[in-house]
N, C-alpha and C positions, 0 to 999 in steps of 0.2 A: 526274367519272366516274360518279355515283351518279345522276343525272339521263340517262347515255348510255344506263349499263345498264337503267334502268326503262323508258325507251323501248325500247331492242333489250326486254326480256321484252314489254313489251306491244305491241310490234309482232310477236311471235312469237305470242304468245295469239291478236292477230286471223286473222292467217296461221292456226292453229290452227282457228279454229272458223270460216273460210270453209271452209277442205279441208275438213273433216269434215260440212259443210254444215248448222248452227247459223247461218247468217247468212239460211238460204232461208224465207222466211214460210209457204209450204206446207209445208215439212219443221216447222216449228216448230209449226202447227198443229193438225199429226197427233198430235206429241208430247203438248200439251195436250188432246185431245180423249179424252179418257178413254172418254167414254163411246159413241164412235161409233168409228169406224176410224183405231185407236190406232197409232202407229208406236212402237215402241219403241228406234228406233236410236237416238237421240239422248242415249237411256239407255245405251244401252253404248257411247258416245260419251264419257259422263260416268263410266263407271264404268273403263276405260280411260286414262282422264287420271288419276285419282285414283290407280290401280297404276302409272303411269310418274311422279308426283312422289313417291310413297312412297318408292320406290328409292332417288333421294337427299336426301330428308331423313331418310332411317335411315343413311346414310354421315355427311352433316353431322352430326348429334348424337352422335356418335360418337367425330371430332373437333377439335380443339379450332383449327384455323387452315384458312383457305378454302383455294381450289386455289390462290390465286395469292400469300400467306404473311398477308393480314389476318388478322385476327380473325375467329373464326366468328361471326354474329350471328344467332342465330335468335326467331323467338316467343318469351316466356316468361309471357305472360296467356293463359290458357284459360277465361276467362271472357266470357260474353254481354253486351255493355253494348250503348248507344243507337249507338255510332256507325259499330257492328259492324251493327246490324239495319238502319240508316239507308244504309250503304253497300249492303247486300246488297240495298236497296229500291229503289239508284238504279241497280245493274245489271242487276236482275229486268225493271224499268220498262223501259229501254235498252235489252233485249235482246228484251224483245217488240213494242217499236215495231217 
């Protein structure tokens, strides 16, 4: 079941940032291009997803058994280590190809 559900979220993440169009190399561009003709939707693209996961993991933390009677499992390192930056290099990379 924990191999289903990671697929279904990240098959929803992709679905996610086709609609939102994060997948279009001109739109992604624009984003990057700071210093010419900057799009900033992609910004409130991102600032937007970060207000609709806040919502429930302010409910999750909150309490203590999932929707469906598990155990809540959430984060509980809040620190920066290599494999954190390492991931975040292999998406960055990935997603501007």
């Amino acid at each position: 079941m924990p191999v289903f559900s990671g697929f279904i979220a990240g098959l929803l993440f992709g679905v996610g940032l086709l609609l939102a169009g994060m997948a279009d190399p001109a739109k992604v561009l624009g984003f990057l291009d700071i210093a010419g003709q900057w799009d900033p939707s992609l910004a409130l693209v991102m600032i937007g997803a970060i207000a609709a996961a806040w919502i429930p993991m302010r409910w999750a933390s909150g309490h203590p058994t999932a929707l469906l009677g598990g155990a809540m499992q959430l984060p509980g390192r809040r620190d920066v280590d290599r494999r954190l930056i390492g991931g975040s290099l292999v998406f960055g990379i990935g997603w501007g190809l």
